[in-house]
PDB file with SEQRES, HELIX, SHEET and CRYST1 records, atoms N, CA, C and O in Angstrom:
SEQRES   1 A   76  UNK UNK UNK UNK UNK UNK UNK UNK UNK UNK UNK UNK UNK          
SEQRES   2 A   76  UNK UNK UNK UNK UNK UNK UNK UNK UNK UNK UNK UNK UNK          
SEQRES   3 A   76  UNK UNK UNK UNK UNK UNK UNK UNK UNK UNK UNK UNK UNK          
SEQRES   4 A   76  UNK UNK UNK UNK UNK UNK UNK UNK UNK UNK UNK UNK UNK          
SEQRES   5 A   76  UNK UNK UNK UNK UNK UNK UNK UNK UNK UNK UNK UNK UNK          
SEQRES   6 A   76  UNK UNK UNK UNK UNK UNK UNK UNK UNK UNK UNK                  
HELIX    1 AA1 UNK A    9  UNK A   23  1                                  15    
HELIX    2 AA2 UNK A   38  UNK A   50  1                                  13    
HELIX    3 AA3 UNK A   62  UNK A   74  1                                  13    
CRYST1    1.000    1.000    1.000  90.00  90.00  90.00 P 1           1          
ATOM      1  N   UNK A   1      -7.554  -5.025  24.365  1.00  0.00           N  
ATOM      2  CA  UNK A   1      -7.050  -5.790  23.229  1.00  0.00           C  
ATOM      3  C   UNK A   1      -7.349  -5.031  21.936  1.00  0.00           C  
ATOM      4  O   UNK A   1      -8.470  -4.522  21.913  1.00  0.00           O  
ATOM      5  N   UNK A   2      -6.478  -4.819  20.699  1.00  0.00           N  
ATOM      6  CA  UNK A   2      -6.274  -4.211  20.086  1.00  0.00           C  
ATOM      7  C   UNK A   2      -7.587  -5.100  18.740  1.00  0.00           C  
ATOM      8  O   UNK A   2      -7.843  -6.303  18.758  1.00  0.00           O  
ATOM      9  N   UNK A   3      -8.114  -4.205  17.859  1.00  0.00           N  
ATOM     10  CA  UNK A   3      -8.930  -4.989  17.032  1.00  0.00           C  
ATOM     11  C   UNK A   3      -8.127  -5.152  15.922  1.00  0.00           C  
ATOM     12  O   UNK A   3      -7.499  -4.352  15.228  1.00  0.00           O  
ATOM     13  N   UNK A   4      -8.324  -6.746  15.886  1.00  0.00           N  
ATOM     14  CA  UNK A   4      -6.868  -7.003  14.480  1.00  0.00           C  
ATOM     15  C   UNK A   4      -7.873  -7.442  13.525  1.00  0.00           C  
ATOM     16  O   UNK A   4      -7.577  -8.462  12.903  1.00  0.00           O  
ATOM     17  N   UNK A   5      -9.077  -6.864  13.250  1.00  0.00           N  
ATOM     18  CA  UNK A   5      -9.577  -7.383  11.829  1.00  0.00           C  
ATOM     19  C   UNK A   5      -9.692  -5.897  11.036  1.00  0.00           C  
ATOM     20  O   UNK A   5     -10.171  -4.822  11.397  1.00  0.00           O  
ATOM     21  N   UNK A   6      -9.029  -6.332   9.785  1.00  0.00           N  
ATOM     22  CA  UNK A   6      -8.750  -5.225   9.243  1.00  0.00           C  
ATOM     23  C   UNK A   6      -9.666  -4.526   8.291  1.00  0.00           C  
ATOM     24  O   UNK A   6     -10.588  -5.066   7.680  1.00  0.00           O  
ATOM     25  N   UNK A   7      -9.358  -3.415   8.235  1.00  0.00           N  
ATOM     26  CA  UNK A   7     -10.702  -2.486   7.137  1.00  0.00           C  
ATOM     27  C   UNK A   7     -10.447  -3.178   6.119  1.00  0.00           C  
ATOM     28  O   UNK A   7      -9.696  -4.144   6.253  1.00  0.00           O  
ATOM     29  N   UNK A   8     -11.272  -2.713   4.225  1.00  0.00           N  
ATOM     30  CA  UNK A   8     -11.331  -2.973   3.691  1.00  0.00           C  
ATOM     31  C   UNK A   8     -10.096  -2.293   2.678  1.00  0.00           C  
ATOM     32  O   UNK A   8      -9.528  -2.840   1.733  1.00  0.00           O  
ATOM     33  N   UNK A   9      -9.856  -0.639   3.331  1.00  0.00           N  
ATOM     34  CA  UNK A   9      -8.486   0.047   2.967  1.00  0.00           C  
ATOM     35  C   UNK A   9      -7.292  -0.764   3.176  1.00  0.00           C  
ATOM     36  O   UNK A   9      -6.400  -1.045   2.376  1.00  0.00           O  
ATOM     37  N   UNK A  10      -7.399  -0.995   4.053  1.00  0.00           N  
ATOM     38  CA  UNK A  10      -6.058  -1.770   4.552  1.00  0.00           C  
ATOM     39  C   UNK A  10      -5.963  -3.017   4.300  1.00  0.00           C  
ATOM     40  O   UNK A  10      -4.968  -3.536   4.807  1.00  0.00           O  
ATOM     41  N   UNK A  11      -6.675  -3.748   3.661  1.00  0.00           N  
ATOM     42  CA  UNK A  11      -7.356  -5.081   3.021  1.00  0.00           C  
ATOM     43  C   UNK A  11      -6.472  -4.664   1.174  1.00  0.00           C  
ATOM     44  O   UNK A  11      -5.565  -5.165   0.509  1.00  0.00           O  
ATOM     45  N   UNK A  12      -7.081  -3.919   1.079  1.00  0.00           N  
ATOM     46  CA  UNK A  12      -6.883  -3.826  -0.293  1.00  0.00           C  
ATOM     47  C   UNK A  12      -5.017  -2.911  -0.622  1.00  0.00           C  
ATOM     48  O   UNK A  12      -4.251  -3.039  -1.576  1.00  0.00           O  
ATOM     49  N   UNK A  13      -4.922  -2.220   0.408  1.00  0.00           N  
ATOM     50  CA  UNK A  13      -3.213  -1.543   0.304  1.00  0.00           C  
ATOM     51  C   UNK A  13      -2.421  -2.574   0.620  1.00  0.00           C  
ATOM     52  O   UNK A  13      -1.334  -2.478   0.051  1.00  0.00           O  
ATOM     53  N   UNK A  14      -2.515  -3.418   1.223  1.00  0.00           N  
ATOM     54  CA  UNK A  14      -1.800  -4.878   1.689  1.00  0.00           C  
ATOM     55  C   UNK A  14      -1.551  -5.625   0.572  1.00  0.00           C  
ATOM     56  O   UNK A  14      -0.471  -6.152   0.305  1.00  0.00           O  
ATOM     57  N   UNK A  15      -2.835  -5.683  -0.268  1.00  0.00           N  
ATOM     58  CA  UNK A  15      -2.839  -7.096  -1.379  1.00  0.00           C  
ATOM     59  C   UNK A  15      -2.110  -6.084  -2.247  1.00  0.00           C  
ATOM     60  O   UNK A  15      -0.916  -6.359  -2.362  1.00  0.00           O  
ATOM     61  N   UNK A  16      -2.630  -4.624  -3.104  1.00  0.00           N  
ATOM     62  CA  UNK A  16      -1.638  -4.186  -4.240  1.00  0.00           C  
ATOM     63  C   UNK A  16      -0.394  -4.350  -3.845  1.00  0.00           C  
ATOM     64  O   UNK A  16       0.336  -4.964  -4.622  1.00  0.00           O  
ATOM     65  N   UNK A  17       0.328  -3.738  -2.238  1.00  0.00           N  
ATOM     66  CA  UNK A  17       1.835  -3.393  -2.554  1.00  0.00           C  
ATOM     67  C   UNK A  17       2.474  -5.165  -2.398  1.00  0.00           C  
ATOM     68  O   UNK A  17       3.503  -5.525  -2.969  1.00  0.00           O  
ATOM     69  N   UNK A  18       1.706  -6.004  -1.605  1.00  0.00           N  
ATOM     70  CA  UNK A  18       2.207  -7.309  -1.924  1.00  0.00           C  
ATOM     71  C   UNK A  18       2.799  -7.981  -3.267  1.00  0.00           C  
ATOM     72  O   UNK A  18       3.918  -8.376  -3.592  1.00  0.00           O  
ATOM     73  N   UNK A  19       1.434  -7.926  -3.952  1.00  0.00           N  
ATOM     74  CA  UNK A  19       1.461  -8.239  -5.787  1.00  0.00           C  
ATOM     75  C   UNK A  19       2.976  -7.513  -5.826  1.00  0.00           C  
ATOM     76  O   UNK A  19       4.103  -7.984  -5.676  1.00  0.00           O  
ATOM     77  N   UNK A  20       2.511  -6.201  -6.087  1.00  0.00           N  
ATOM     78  CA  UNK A  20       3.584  -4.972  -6.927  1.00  0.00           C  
ATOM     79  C   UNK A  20       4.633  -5.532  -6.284  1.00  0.00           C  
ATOM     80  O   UNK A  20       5.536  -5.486  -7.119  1.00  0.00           O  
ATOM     81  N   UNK A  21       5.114  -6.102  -5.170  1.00  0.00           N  
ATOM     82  CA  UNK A  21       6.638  -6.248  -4.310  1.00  0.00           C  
ATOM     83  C   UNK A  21       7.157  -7.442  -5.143  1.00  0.00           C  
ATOM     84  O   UNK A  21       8.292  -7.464  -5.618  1.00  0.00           O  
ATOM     85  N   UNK A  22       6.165  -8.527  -5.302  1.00  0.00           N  
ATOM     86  CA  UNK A  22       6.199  -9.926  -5.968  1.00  0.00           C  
ATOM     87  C   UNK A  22       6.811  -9.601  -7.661  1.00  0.00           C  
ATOM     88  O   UNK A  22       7.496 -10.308  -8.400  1.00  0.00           O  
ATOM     89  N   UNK A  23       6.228  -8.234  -7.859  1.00  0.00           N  
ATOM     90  CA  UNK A  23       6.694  -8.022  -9.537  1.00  0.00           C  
ATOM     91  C   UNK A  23       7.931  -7.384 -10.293  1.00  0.00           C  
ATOM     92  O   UNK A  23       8.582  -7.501 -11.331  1.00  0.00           O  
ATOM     93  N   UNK A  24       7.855  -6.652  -9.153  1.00  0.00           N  
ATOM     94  CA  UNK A  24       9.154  -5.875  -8.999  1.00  0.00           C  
ATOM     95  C   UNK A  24      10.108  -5.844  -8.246  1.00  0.00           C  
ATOM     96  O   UNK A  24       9.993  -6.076  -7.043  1.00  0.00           O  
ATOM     97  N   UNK A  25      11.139  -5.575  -8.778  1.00  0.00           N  
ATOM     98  CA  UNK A  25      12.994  -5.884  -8.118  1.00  0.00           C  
ATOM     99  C   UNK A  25      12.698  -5.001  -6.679  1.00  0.00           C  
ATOM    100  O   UNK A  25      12.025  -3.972  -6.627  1.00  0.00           O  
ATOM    101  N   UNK A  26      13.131  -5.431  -5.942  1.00  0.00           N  
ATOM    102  CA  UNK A  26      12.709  -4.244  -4.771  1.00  0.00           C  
ATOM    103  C   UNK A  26      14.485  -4.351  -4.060  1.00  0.00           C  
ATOM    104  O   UNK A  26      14.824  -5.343  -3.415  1.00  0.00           O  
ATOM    105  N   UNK A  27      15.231  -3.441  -4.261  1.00  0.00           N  
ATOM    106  CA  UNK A  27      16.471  -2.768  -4.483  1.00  0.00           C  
ATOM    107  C   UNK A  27      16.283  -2.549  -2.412  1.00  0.00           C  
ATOM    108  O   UNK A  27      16.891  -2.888  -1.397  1.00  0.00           O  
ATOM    109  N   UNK A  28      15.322  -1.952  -2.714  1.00  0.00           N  
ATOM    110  CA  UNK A  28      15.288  -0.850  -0.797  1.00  0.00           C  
ATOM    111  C   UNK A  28      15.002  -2.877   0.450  1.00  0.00           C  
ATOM    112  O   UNK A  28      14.985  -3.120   1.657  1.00  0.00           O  
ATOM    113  N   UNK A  29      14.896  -3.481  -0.444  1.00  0.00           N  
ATOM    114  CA  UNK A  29      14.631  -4.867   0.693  1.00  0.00           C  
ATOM    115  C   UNK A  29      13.033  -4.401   1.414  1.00  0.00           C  
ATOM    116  O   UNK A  29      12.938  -4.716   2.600  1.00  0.00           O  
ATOM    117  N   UNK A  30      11.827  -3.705   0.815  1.00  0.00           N  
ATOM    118  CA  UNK A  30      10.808  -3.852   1.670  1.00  0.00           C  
ATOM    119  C   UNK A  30      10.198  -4.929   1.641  1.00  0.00           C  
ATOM    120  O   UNK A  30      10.202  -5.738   0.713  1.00  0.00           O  
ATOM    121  N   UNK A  31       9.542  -5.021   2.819  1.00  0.00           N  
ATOM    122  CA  UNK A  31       9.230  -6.177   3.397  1.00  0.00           C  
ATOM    123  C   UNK A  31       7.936  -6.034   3.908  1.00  0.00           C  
ATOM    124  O   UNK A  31       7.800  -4.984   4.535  1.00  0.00           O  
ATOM    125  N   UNK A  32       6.606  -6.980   3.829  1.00  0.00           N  
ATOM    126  CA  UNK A  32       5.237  -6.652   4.543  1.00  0.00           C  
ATOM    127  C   UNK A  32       5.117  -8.211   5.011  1.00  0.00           C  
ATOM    128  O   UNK A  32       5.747  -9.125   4.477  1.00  0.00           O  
ATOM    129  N   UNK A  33       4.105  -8.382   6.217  1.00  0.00           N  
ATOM    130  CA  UNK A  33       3.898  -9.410   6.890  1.00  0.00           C  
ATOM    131  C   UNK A  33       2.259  -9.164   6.890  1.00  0.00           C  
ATOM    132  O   UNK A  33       1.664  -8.114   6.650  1.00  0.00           O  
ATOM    133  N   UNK A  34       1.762 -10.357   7.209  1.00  0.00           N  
ATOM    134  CA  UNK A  34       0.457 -10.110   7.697  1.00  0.00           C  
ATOM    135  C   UNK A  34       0.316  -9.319   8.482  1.00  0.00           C  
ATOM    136  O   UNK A  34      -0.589  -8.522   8.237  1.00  0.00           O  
ATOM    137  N   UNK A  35       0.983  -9.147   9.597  1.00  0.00           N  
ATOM    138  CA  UNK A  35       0.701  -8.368  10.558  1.00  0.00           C  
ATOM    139  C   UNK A  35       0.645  -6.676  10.225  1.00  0.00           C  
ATOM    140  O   UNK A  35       0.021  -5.913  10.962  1.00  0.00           O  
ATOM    141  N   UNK A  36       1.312  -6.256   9.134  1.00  0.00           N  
ATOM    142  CA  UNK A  36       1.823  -4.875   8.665  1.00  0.00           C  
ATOM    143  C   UNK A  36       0.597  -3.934   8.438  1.00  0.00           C  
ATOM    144  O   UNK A  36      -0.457  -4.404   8.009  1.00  0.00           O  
ATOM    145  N   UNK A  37       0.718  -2.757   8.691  1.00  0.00           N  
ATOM    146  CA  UNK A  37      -0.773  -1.909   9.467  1.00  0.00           C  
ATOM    147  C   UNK A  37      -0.439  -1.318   7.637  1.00  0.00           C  
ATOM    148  O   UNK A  37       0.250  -1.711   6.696  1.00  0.00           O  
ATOM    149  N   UNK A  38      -1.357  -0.231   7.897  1.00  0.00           N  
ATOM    150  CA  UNK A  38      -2.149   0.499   6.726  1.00  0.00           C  
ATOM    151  C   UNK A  38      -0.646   1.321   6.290  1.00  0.00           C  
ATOM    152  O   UNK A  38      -0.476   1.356   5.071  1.00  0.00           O  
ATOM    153  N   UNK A  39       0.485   1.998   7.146  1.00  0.00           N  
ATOM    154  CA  UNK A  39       1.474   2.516   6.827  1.00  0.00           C  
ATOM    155  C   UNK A  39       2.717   1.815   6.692  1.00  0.00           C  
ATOM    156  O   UNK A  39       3.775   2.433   6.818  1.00  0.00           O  
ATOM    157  N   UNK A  40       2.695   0.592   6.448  1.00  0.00           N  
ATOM    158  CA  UNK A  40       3.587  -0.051   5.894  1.00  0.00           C  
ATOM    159  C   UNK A  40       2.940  -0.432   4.691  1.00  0.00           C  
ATOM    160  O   UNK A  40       3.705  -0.272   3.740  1.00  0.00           O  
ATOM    161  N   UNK A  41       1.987  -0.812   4.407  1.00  0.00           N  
ATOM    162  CA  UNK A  41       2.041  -0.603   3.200  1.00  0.00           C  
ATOM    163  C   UNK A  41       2.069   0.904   2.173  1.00  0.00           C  
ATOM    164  O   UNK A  41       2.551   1.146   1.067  1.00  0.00           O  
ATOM    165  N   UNK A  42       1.379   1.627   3.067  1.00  0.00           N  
ATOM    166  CA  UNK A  42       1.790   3.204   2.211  1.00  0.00           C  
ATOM    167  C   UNK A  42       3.008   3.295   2.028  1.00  0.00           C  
ATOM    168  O   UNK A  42       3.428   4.003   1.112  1.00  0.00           O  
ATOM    169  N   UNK A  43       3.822   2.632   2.816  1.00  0.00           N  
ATOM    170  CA  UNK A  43       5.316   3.405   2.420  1.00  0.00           C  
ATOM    171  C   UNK A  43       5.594   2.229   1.473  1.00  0.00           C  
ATOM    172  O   UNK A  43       6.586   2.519   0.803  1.00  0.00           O  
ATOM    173  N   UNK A  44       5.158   1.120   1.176  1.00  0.00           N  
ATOM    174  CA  UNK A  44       5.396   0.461   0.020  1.00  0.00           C  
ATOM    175  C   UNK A  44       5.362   0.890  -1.600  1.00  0.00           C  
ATOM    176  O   UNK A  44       6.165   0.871  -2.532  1.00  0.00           O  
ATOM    177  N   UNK A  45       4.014   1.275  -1.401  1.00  0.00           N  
ATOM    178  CA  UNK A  45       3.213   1.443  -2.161  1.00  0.00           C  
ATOM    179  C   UNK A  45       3.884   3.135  -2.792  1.00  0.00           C  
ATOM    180  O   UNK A  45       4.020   3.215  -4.013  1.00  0.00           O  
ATOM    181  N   UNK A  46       4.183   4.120  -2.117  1.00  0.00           N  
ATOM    182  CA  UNK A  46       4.749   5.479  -2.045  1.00  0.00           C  
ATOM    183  C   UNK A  46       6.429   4.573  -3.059  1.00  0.00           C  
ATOM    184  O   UNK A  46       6.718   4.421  -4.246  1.00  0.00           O  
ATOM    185  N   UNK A  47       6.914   4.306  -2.096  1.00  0.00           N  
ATOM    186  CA  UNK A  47       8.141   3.794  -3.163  1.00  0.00           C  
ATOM    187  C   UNK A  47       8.467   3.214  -3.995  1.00  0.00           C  
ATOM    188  O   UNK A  47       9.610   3.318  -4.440  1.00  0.00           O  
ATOM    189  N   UNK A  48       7.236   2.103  -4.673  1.00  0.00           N  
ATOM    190  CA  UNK A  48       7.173   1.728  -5.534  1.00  0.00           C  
ATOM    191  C   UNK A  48       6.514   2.533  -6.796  1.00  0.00           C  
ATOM    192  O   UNK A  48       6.613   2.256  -7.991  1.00  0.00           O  
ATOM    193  N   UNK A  49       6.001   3.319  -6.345  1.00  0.00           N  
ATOM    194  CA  UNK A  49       5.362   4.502  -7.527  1.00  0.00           C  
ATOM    195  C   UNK A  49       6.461   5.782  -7.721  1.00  0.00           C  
ATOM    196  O   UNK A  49       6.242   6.662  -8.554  1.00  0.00           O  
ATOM    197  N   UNK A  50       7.361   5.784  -7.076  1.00  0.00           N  
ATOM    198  CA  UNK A  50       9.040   6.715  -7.424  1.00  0.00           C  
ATOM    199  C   UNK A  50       9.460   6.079  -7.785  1.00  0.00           C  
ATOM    200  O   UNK A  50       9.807   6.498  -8.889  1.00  0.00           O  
ATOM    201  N   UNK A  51       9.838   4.951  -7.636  1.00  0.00           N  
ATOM    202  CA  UNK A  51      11.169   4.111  -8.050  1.00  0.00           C  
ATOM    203  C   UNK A  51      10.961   3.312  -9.573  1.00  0.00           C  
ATOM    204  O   UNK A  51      11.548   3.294 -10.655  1.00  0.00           O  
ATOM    205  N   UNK A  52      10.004   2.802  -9.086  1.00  0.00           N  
ATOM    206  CA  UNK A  52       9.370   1.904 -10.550  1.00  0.00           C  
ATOM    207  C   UNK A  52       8.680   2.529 -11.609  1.00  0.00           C  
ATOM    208  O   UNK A  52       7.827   3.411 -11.514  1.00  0.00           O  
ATOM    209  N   UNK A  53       9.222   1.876 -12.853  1.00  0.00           N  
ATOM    210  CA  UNK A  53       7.768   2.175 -14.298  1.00  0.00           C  
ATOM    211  C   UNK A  53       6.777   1.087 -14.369  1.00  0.00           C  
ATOM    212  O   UNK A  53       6.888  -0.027 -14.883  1.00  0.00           O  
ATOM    213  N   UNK A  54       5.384   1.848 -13.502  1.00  0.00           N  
ATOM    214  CA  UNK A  54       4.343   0.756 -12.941  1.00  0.00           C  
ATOM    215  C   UNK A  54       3.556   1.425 -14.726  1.00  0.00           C  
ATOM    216  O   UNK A  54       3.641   2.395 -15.479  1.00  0.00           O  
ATOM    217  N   UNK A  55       2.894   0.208 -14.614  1.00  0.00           N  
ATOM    218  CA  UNK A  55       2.083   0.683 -15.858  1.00  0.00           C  
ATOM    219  C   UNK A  55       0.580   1.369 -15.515  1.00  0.00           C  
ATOM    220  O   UNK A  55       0.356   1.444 -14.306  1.00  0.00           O  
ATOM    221  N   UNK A  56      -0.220   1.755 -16.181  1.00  0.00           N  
ATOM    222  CA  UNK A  56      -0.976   3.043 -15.397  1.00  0.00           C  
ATOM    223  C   UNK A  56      -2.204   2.284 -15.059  1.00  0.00           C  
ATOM    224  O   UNK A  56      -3.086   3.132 -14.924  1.00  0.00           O  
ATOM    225  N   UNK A  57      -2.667   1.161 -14.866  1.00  0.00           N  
ATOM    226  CA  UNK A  57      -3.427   0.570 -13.605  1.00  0.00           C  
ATOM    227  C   UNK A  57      -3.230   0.444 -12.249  1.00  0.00           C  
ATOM    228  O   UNK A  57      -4.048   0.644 -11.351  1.00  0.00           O  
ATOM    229  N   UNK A  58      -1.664  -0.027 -12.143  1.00  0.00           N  
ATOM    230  CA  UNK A  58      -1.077   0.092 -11.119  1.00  0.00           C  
ATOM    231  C   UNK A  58      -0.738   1.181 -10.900  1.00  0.00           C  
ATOM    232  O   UNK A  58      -0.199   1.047  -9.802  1.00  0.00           O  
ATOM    233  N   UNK A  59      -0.645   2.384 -11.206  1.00  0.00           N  
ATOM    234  CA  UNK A  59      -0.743   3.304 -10.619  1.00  0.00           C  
ATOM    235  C   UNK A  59      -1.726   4.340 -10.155  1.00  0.00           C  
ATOM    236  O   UNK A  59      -1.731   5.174  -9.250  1.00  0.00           O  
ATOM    237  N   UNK A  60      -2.526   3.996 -11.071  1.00  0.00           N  
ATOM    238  CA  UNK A  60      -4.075   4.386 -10.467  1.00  0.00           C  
ATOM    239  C   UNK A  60      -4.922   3.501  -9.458  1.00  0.00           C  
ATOM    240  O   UNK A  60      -6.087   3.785  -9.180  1.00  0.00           O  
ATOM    241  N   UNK A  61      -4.265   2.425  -8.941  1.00  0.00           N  
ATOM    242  CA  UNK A  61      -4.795   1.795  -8.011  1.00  0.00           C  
ATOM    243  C   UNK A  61      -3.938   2.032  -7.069  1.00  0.00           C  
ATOM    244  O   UNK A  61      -4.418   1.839  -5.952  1.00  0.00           O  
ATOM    245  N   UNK A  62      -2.641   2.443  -7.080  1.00  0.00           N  
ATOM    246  CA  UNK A  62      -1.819   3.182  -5.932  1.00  0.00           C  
ATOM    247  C   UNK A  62      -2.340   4.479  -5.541  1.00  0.00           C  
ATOM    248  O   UNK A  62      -2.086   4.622  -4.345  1.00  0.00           O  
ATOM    249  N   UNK A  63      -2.920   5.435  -5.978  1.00  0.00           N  
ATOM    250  CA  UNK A  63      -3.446   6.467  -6.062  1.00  0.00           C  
ATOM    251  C   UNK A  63      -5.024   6.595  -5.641  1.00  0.00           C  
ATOM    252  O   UNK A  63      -5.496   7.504  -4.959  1.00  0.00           O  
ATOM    253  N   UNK A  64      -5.483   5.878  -6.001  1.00  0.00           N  
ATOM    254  CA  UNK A  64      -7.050   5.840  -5.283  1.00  0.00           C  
ATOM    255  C   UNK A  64      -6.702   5.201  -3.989  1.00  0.00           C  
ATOM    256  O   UNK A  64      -7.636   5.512  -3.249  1.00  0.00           O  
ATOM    257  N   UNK A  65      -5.758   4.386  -3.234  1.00  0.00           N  
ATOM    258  CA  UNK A  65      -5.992   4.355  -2.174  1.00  0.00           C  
ATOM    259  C   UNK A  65      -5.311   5.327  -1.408  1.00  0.00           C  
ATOM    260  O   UNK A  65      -5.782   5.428  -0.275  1.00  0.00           O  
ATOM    261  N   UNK A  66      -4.194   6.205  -1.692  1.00  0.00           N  
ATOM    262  CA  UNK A  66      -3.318   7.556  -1.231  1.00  0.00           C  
ATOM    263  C   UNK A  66      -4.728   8.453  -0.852  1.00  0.00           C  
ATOM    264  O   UNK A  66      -4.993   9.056   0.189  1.00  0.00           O  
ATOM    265  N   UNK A  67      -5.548   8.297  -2.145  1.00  0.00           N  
ATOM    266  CA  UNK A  67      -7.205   9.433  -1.903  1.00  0.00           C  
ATOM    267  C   UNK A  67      -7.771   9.089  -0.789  1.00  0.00           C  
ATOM    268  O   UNK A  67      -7.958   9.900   0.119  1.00  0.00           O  
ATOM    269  N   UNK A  68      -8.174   7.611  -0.714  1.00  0.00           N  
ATOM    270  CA  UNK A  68      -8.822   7.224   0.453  1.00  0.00           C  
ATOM    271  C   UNK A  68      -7.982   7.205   1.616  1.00  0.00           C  
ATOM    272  O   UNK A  68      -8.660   7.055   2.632  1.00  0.00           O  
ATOM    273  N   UNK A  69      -6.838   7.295   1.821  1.00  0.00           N  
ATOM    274  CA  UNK A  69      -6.035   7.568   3.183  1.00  0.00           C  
ATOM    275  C   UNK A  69      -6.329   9.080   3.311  1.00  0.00           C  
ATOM    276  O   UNK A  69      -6.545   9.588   4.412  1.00  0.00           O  
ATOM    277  N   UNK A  70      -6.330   9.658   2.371  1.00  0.00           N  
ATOM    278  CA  UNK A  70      -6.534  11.483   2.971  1.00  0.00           C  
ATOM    279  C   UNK A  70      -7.167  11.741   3.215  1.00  0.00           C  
ATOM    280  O   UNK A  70      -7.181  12.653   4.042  1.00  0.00           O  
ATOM    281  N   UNK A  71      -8.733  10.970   2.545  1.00  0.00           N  
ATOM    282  CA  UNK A  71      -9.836  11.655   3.090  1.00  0.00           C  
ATOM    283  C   UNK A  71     -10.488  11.052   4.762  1.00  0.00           C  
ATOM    284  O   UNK A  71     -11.398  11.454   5.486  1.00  0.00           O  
ATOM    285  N   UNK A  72      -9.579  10.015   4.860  1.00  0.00           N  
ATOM    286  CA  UNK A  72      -9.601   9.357   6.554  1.00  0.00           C  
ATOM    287  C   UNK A  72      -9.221  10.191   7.011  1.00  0.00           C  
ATOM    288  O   UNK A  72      -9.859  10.429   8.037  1.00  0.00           O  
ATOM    289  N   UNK A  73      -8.284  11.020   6.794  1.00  0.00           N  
ATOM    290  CA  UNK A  73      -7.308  11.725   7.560  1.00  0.00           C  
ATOM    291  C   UNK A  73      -7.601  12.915   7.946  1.00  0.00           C  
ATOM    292  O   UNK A  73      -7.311  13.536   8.969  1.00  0.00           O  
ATOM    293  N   UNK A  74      -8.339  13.236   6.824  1.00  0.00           N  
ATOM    294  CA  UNK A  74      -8.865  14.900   6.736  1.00  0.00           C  
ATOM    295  C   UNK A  74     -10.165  14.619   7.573  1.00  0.00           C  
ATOM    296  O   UNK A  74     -10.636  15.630   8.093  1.00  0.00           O  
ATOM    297  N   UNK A  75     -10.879  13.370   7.819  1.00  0.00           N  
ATOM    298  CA  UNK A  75     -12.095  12.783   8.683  1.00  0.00           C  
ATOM    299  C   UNK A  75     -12.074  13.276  10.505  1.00  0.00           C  
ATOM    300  O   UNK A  75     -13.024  13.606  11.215  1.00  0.00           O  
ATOM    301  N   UNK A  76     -10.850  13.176  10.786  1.00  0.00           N  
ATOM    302  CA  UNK A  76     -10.334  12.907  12.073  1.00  0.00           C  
ATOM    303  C   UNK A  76     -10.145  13.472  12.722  1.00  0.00           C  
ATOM    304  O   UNK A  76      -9.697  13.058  13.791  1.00  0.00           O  
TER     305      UNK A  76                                                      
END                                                                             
């Protein structure tokens, strides 16, 4: 059985691209569920920082978690 309690990364990339989806026109139709893993929201979060003029909290909170996905990545 798969462990569905989620990190605190994926806790926190869930709630920004949620908000940010709630604020902004979202043209592409993305879509997140509870269920949606750590790369659905990256790809949220990735297209809403091309597409949109986020103001620069929101984009530095898109960006510190892009850091913390790499340095998982570069972990592994």
């Amino acid at each position: 059985m798969a462990d569905l309690k989620k990190t605190e990364l994926e806790k926190r990339a869930f709630k920004t691209a949620k908000t940010l989806l709630e604020k902004y026109p979202n043209p592409d139709n993305l879509k997140l569920e509870e269920i949606s893993d750590l790369d659905d929201s990256y790809t949220v979060l990735i297209t809403l920082l091309y597409t949109e003029k986020l103001d620069e909290k929101e984009q530095l909170g898109i960006v510190s978690i892009i850091d913390e996905m790499k340095l998982l990545d570069e972990n592994r």
